[in-house]
N, C-alpha and C positions, 0 to 999 in steps of 0.2 A: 444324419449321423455326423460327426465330430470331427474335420480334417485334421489329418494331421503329416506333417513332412517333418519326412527323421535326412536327415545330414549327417553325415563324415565331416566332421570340423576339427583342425586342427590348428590353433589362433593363441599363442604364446605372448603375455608381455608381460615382463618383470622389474618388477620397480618394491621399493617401498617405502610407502605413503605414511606420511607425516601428518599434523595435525592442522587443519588449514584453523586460519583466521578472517574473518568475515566482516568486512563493514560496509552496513546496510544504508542508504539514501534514502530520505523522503520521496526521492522522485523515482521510486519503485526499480532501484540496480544495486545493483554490490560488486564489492570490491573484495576479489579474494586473493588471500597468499599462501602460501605451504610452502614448507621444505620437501623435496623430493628426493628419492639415491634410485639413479637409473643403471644397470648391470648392462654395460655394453663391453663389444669386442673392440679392437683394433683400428682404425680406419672411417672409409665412409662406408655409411648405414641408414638402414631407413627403422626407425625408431615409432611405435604408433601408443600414443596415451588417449585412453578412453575413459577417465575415472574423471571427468567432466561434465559440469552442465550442456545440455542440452540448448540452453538459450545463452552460450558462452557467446560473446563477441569476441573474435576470432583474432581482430586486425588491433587488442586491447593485450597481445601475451606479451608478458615479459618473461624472458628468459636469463637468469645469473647465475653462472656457475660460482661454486664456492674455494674450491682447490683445483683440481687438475683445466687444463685447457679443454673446453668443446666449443668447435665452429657447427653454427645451424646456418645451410645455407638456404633452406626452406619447407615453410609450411601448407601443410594444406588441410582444411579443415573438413571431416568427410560425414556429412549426413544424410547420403543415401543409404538409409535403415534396409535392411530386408524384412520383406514381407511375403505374403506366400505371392500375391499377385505379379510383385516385381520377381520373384524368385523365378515360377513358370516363367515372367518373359522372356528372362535368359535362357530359359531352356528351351527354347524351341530350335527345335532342326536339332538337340540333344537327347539321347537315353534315359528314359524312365523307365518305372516298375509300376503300376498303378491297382493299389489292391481295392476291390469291391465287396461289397458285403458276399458273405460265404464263402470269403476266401479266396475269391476268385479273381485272379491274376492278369494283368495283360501287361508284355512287356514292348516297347518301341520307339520311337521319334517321337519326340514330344510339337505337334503340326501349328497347336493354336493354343489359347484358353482366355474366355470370356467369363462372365459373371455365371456362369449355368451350366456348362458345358466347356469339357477339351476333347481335341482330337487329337490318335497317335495312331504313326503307321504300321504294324504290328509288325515285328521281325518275321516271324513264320511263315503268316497270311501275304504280307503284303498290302492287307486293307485299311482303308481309312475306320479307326473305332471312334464312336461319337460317346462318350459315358457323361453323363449325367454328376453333376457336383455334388448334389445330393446323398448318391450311392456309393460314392468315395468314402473309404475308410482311410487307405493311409497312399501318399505318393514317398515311393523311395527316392532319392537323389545322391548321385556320387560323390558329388562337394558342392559345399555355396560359391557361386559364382563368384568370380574376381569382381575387384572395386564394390564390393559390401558390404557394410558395415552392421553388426549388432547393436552396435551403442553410439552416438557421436561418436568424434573422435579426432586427436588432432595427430597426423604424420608429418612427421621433421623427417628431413633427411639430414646429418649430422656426422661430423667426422671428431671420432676421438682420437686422443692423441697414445694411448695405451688402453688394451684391456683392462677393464674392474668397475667397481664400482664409485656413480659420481654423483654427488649430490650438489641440488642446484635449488636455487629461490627459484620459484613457478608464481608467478601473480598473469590474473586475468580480471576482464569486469563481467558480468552477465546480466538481464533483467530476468524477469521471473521471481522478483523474492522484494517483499516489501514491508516497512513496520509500519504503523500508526499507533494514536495513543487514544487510549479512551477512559475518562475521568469520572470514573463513580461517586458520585456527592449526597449526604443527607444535608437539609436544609434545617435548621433550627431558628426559626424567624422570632422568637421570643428573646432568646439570649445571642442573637446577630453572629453565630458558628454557619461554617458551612466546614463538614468535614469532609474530606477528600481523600479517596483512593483510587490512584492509578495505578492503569496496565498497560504495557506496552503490547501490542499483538504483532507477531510477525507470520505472514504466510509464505510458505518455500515454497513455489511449483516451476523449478530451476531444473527436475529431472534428475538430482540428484541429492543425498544425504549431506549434512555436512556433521560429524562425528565429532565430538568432546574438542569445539570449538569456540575460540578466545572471541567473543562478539563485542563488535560499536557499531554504536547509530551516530547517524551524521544528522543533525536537525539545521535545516536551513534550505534557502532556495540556490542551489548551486544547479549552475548553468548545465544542462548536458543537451545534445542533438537528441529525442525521440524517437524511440525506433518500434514498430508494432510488434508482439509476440504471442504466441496461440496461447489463449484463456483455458486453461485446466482447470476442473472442479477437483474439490478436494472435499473429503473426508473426515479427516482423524484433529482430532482437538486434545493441547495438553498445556496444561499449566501449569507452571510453576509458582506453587504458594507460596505465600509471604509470611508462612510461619515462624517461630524463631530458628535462627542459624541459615536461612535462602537468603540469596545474593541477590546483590544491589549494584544499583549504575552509579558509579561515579560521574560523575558531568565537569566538564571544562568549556573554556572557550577555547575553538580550535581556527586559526586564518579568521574568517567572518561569519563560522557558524558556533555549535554547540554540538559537541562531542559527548554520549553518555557512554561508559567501558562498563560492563557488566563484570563485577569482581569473580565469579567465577565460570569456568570451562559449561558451555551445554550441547546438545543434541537439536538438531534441527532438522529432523525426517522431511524429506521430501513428501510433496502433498499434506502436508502438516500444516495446521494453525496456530502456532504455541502461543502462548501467555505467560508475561513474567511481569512482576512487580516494579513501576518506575521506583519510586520514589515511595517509604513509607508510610500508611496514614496520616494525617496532619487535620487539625482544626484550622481554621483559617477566619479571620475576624470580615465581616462583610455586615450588605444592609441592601432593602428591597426599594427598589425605585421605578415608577410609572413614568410612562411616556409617552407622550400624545403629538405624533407629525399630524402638522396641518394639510386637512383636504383628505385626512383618512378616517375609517369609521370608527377605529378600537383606537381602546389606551393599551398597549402593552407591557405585562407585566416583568419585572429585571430584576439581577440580583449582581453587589456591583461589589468588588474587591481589589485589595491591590495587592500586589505581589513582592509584597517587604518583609525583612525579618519579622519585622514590630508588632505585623501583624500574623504572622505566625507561614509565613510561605519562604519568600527569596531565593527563588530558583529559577533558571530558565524554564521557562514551561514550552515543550513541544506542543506546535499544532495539533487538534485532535479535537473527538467529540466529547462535550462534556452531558452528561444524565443527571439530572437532580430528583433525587426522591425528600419525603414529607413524609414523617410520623403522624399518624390519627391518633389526638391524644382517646378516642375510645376503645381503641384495642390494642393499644402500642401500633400498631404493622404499618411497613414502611408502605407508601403511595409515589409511581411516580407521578409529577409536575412537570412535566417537562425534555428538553432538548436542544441543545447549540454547538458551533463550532466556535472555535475559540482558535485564533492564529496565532504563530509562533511569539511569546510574550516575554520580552526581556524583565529580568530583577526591578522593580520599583513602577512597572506600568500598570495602569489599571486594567481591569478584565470587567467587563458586563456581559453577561449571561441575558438570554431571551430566554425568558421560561413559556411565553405562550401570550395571549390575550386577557387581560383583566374583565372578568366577567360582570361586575358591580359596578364598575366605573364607564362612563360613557363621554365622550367629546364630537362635539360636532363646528363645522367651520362655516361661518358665514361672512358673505362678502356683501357688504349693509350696502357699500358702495362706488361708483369709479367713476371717478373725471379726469377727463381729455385736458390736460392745462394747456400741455403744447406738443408741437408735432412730436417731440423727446419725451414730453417729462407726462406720467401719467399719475394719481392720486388713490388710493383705496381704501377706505373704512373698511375696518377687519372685525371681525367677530366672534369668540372662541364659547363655547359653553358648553363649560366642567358640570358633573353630576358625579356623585358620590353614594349610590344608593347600599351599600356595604355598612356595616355597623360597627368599625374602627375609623381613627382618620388617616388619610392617603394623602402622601406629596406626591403631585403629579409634575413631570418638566412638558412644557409645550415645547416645542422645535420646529421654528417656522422659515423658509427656506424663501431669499430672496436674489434679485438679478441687477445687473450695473449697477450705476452710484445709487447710492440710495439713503432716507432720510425717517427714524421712527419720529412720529410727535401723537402728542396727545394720547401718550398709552398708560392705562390704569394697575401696570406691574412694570418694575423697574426691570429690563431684560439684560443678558449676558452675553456679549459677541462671541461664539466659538470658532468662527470662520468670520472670512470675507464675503461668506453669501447666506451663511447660517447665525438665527439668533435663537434664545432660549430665556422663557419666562418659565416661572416657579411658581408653586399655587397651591398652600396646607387647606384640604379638605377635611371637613370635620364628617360624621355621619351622615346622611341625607343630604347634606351641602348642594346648590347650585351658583356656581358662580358662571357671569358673563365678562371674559378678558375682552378690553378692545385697545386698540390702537390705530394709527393711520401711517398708512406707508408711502412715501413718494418715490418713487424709479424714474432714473434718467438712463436712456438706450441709447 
């Protein structure tokens, strides 16, 4: 049966709570502010705010009064919750009531209480009763024990300078609450579109609501210390569609990152995953391109864009995953293709997408040969061969990856330095195509 412990509580605290504003970091924290008006008396006081996260960092408040004068001369942050386990421990060698199924009563010294079992010395008897947790319907208790807290909680002790009421800027950071972005794309490989729709997701499990709140996301790698915090499952899922008249992020540059302000106020329930529209649909001009590292088995297949007006984007893009789907022109219905992460991508950079491994195209590497010239310098006949067994033609880039000074001769495609230790040959396949790339490398160690 169902425990249950009824308490005499009596826990006052008066404020009223304004509307926070919330800015969210990639690196899974936020940064919250509200206005507050705290209803104090005269003097010093000890003041206790519980309408806080849970995963609040504590040593992160700021405190700014707005008009009248308040000194805090300290906080302390209290998250020993009560529970019924910690409740009994307080009470032992304390008066209870302990009712058992049919009603039946024992009243005395609360002795012990284990996972199965408590013991109490009965007022009347005098005897040790052992009952069973079990058969527990309900324990009475006179008051919750001092130092415990229902909710987090942070106690200032504060000296105002007159009775009334005082409103003050409250900012803190917390973890527990993080966004990412995720890029829904159909592919159009005919007319070289990749249309684009992103969502931003934010999950809250901070412990607490944050209500008809002014939000930003910070996009960038800004430095913070990491701190570990209990994993919450969550629940409830809610989007915000990007119908006509839903709000949108503005985006700037903000110090050395990329600030998106969502134009209007929302709701971010605790245990929530909500979803809101980055940025609105957009076509965006791109083209598919293969590519073959040497010394591996697959060509992989890509899809490659840049990120400019011209070509239909020029936005910051936040980190996130992107999802490509593919129309069957036999029943119209989309197919996904794919899956990639794509890093945070300034205006004018290119972006390549991995969609997967090209199943019709085949590369393989052979090393024909290698001589010892000198104790430094070694020689290798290289061998690449392209297959094209698919029934369009395919540009494949080879990318072959080389060490110390080093020397191409004698290679049958003119190659591209992209690095100081990476080169890149090019190579239009026609249908059933086999071509064999070679060249000769010298390395000096």
């Amino acid at each position: 049966m169902k425990l249950k412990i009824i308490i005499l509580l009596i826990f006052i605290i008066t404020f009223l709570f304004a509307k926070d504003q919330v800015t969210i970091y990639n690196e899974d924290f936020a940064l919250v502010r509200s206005t507050i008006e705290l209803e104090l008396k005269k003097g010093i006081q000890s003041y206790f705010m519980d309408n806080i996260p849970s995963t609040i960092e504590a040593n992160s408040v700021i405190i700014n009064p707005l008009k009248s004068k308040i000194e805090i001369f300290s906080q302390n942050y209290e998250y020993d919750l009560a529970n019924t386990s910690k409740i009994l421990d307080k009470y032992i060698g304390k008066s209870v009531e302990v009712i058992v199924e049919e009603e039946i009563k024992f009243i005395g010294k609360l002795q012990f209480s284990d996972g199965s079992t408590i013991g109490i010395i009965e007022n009347n008897t005098n005897k040790l009763i052992l009952i069973q947790r079990n058969e527990i319907t309900n324990i009475n208790l006179a008051e919750l024990p001092t130092n415990f807290f229902l909710k987090p909680t942070l106690h200032w002790r504060l000296d105002a300078s007159k009775a009334g009421k005082f409103p003050i800027d409250f900012s803190y950071m917390c973890t527990g609450i993080k966004w990412d972005v995720t890029y829904n794309t159909v592919w159009n490989e005919d007319v070289g579109k990749l249309e684009i729709n992103s969502w931003v997701t934010i999950v809250n499990q901070t412990g607490k609501a944050f209500i008809d709140t002014k939000l930003k996301l910070i996009a960038g790698d800004v430095q913070k210390i990491k701190k570990q915090y209990d994993q919450r499952s969550y629940a409830k899922l809610a989007v915000e569609s990007g119908r006509g008249g839903a709000p949108d992020f503005e985006e700037k540059a903000f110090h050395d990152f990329h600030m998106y302000t969502l134009s209007e106020n929302v709701n971010i329930n605790n245990n929530q995953t909500k979803q809101i529209r980055l940025f609105p649909v957009t076509s965006v001009n791109a083209e598919s391109r293969y590519e073959y590292q040497t010394g591996s088995d697959e060509i992989q297949s890509k899809i490659k864009l840049v990120n400019s007006k011209k070509d239909g984007l020029g936005i910051s893009l936040p980190k996130g995953v992107i999802k490509i789907y593919k129309q069957d022109s036999a029943d119209n219905e989309l197919e996904f293709i794919g899956e990639d992460r794509i890093d945070h991508t300034a205006k004018n950079e290119e972006v390549i997408i991995t969609t997967g491994n090209a199943f019709d195209l085949v590369g393989e590497t052979v090393t024909v040969e290698r001589l010892k010239i000198s104790k430094r310098i070694t020689e290798r006949n290289m061998k690449v061969i392209l297959k094209n067994r698919s029934e369009t033609t395919k540009t494949v880039s080879v990318n072959h990856n080389l060490y110390g000074n080093w020397t191409i001769m004698k290679n049958s495609l003119p190659y591209n330095k992209k690095s100081a230790s990476i080169i890149e040959f090019e190579k239009e396949l026609k249908p059933n195509d086999v071509y064999e790339l070679t060249w000769t490398e010298r390395t000096e160690s």
